[in-house]
N, C-alpha and C positions, 0 to 999 in steps of 0.2 A: 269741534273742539274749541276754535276761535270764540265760536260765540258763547260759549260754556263758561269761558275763561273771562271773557269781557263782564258777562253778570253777574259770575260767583264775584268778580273784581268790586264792581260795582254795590254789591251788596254788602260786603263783608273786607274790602279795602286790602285784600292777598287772592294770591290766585290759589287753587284747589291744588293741595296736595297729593290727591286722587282720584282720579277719574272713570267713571264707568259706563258704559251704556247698555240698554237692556230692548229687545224688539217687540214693538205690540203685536197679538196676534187676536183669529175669530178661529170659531171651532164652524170646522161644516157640516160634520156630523155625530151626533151622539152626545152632547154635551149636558142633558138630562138623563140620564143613562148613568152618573155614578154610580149613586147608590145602590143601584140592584148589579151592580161587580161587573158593568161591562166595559166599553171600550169607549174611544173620544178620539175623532180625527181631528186634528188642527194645524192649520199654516202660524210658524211664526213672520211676520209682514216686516218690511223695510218703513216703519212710523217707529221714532226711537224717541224712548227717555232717556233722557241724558242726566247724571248725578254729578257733580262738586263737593267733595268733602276737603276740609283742613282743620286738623285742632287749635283745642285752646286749651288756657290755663288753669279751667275751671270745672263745674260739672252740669257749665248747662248745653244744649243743644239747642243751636238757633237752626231756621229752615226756612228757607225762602224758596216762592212759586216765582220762577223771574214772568213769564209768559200771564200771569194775573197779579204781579206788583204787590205779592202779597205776604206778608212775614207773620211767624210764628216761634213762641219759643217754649220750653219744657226744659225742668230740671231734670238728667239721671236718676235722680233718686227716689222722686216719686212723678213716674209718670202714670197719668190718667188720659184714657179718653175723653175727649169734652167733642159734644154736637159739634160746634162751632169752630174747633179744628180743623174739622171737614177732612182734607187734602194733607195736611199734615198727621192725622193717627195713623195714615197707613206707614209713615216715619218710625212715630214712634214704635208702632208693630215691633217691627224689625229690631231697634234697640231693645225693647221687650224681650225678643227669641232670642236674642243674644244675653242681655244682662240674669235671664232665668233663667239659663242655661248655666249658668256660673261661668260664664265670658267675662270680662274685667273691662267694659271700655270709659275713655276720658269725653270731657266736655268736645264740640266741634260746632261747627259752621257749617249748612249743608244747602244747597243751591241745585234744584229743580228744573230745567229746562225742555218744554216738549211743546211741540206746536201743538196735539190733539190734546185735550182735556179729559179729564178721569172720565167726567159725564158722556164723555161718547161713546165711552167701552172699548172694543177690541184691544181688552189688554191693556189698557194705558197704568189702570192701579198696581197689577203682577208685575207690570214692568218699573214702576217706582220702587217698590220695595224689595227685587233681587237684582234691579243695581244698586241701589243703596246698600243691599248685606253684602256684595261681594267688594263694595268700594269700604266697607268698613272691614274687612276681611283683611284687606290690603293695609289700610290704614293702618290698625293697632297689631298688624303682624301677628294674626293670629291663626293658630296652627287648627283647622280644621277644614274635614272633606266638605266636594260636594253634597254628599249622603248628608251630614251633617247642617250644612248650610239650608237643605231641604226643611230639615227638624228647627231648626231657627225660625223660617218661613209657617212652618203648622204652627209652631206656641204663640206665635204672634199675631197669627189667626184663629185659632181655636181661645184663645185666653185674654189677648189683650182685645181682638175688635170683637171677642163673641159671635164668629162666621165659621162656617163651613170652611177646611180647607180640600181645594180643587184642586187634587195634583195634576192634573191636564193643564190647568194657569200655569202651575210651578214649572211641571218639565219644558212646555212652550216655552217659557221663558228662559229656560237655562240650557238646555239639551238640542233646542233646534240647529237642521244643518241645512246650507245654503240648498237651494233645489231640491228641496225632500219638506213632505208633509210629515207629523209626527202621529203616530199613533198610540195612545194611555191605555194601557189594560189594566179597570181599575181593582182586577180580582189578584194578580200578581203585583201590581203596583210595579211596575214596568214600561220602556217604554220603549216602539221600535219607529224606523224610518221605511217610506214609501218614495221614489223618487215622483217630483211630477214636470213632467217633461213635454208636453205639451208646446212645442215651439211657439207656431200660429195662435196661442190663445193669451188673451190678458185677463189677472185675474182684478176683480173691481170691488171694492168693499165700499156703499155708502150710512152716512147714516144722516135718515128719513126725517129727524127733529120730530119727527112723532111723538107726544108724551108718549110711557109707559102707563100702563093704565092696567088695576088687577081685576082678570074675569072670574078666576078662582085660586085660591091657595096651591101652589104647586107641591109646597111641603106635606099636604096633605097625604100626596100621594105617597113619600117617605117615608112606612111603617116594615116593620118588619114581618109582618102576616103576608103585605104584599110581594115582601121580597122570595121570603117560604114558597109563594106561590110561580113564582116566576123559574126559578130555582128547580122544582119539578118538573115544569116543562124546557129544560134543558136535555141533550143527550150528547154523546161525545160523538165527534168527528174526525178525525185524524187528520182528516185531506180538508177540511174546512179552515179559513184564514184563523187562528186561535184554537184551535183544538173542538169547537163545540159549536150546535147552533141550537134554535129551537126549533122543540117535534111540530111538524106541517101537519100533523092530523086535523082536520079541522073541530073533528067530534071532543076528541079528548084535550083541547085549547077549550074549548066551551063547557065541556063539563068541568074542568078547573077553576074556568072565573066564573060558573053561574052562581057562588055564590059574592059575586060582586054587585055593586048596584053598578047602571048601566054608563053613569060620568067614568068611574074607576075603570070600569071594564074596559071601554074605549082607550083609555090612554094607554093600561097593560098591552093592550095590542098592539100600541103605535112603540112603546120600549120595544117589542118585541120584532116591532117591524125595520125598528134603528139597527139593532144587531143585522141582519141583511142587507140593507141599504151602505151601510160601512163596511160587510164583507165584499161585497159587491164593489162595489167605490175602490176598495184596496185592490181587486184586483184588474176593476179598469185601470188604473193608474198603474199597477203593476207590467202590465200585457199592452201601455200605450194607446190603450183602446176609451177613446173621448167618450163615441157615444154609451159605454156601458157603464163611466165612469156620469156622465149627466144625468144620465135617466134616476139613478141612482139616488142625486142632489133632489131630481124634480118631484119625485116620490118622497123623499123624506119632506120635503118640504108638503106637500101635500097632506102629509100625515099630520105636521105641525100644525097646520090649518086644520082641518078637518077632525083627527081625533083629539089630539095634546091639548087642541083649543089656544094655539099663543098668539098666533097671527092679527092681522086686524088689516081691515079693508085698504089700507093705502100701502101695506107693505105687495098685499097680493096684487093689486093693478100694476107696482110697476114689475114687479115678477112676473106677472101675466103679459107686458110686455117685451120681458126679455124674452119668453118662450115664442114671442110672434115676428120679431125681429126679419124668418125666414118662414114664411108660414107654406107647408110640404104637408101632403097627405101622410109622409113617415114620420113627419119631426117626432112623435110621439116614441117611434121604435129609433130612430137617429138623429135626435136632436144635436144640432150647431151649438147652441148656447146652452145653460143651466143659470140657478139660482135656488137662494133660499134665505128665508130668515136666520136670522144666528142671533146669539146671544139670549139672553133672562128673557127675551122672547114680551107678548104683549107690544108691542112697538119696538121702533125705533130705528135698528138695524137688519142690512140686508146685504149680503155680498153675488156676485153675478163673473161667470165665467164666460167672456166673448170670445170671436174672433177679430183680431185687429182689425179687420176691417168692418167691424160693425159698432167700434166704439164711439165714432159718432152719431149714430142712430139713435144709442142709448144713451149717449149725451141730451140729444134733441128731447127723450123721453122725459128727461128729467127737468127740462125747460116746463115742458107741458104736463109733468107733476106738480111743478110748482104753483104753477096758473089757478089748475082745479084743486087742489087741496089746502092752497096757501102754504108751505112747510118749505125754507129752503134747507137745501140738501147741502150736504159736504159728500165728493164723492172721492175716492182718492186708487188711484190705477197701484198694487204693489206689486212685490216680489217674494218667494219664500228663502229667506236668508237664517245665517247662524243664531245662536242663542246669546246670552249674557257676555259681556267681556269686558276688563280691562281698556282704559282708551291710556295711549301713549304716544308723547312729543313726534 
């Protein structure tokens, strides 16, 4: 809060009239998985942005990045995206869902503060832009729900940046509860808690500095013929986590995608195989049962690599040696550790599930990443904490 105050101070010569903060998080499983109406497990993590808002007299909005010394400004009245705003549209987003909404807000001064950088991912953009709405929520005392605040969040992404909106971003970022992973159901648009209680384990999210690098279109895969097809091979399950899973025939899984070509095909598999891997996952986590909750992570990630195609050699070596940390003729059936790729995948990001007592191991690991790949690492040990809120004196 101190230091919130010191560079909204610093920038704009008053302190913030309101304050918010909002938590980044990674998704472990299922987070390509929208669009065909399935599920999305995510930790919201203790890495916070921090927002400063106070008005003015006018109708422009200033916005400073204090952590890159960096300012920007836009009129209310005609905001545009510009390239070169970078870090500031996902700002104006947000004013956007609000002013198109028929919301009424005044000029302000807005003041950014987060030590991780949008470019590292886990969340840091989501989390700029529903602290920001709920700190202007506050601000101009404006009378509307969460449900609502959501619909602010989508026009500001579907209209003003021209993106997909991720309601698994959104609810992470607003709905998370302390000690509880969140699960998106994105066929109900929904969203429920799983505790994760795992005493002895830390959870570790680093990011690799790996460029991102595209092997193939992922949107490609985003048709609706494929989703038709997916769709069929659904059936209901009543006792299943979500009511449904997909049919195990293996005959009649193949006579559905043979008319795919065999890129397409492989990844329908891997959607298909994300739905088990997160029922499974939910209910290791559910039952306190580590190793059924890991195998789970090591198998999706597997898939990631192998069918999805997002992986890339430096993310799997050091996944490869989280899995070796304890190396046991079971680890396979009861692995100690887990790991996996996370995020838009192709590079970059990896988070890894230890035991305390092997967190310096995987330290050492990543000394000896650095060496043979050159890329230093950011690695950073969290927590799964609450969602969006309010900060107060």
């Amino acid at each position: 809060m101190k230091l919130l105050n010191d560079a909204h101070l610093t920038a704009w010569e008053k302190l913030p009239e309101v304050s918010a903060k909002a938590p980044g998080r990674f998704h472990l499983i299922g987070e390509h998985s929208w669009f065909f109406k399935d599920k999305t497990l995510s930790m919201a993590v203790d890495i916070y942005v921090y927002i400063g808002v106070s008005k003015r007299d006018d109708n422009t909005a200033n916005f400073y990045f204090h952590q890159i010394n960096d300012k920007k400004k836009s009129n209310l009245s005609s905001l545009k995206y510009k390239k070169e705003d970078k870090w500031a549209n996902f700002l104006k987003s947000v004013i956007y869902g609000f002013t198109s909404g028929g919301f009424n807000l005044g000029g302000m001064d807005v003041t950014v503060y987060s030590d991780v950088l949008p470019s590292a991912g886990f969340g840091i953009t989501t989390a700029i832009k529903t602290a920001f709405a709920i700190a202007i929520r506050k601000l101009f005392n404006l009378t509307l729900s969460d449900a609502e605040l959501l619909q602010v969040l989508e026009r500001g992404n579907r209209r003003f940046m021209q993106q997909n909106n991720y309601i698994a971003d959104n609810f992470s970022a607003m709905f998370s509860k302390k000690d509880s992973l969140i699960v998106t159901d994105h066929q109900k648009n929904t969203w429920d808690y799983v505790p994760f209680s795992f005493e002895d384990k830390k959870v570790l999210i680093v990011d690799t500095h790996v460029p991102r690098y595209a092997v193939w279109n992922e949107e490609s895969l985003f048709e609706p013929q494929y989703a038709l097809v997916l769709g069929d091979l659904r059936e209901r399950k009543p006792t299943d986590y979500g009511g449904w899973h997909y049919i195990k025939n293996v005959t009649d899984i193949n006579e559905q995608l043979s008319i795919m070509d065999e890129a397409h095909r492989r990844k329908l598999i891997c959607i298909m195989n994300e739905h088990n891997d997160l029922q499974d996952a939910v209910d290791g986590l559910q039952k306190n049962d580590f190793f059924k909750f890991a195998r789970s992570v090591n198998h999706s990630h597997e898939d990631m690599r192998d069918l999805y195609e997002i992986s890339c050699p430096e993310i799997d070596w050091l996944l490869k040696r989280v899995n070796e940390i304890e190396p046991m003729l079971d680890m396979l059936r009861n692995p100690v550790s887990c790991g996996r790729i996370t995020g838009k995948g192709f590079g970059r990001c990896l988070y890894a599930v230890l035991r305390d007592s092997d967190i310096e191991k995987f330290t050492e690991k990543l000394h000896e990443f650095e060496k043979i790949f050159g890329f230093k690492t950011d690695c950073y040990i969290v927590n799964p904490v609450d969602g969006a809120s309010l900060l107060v004196d």
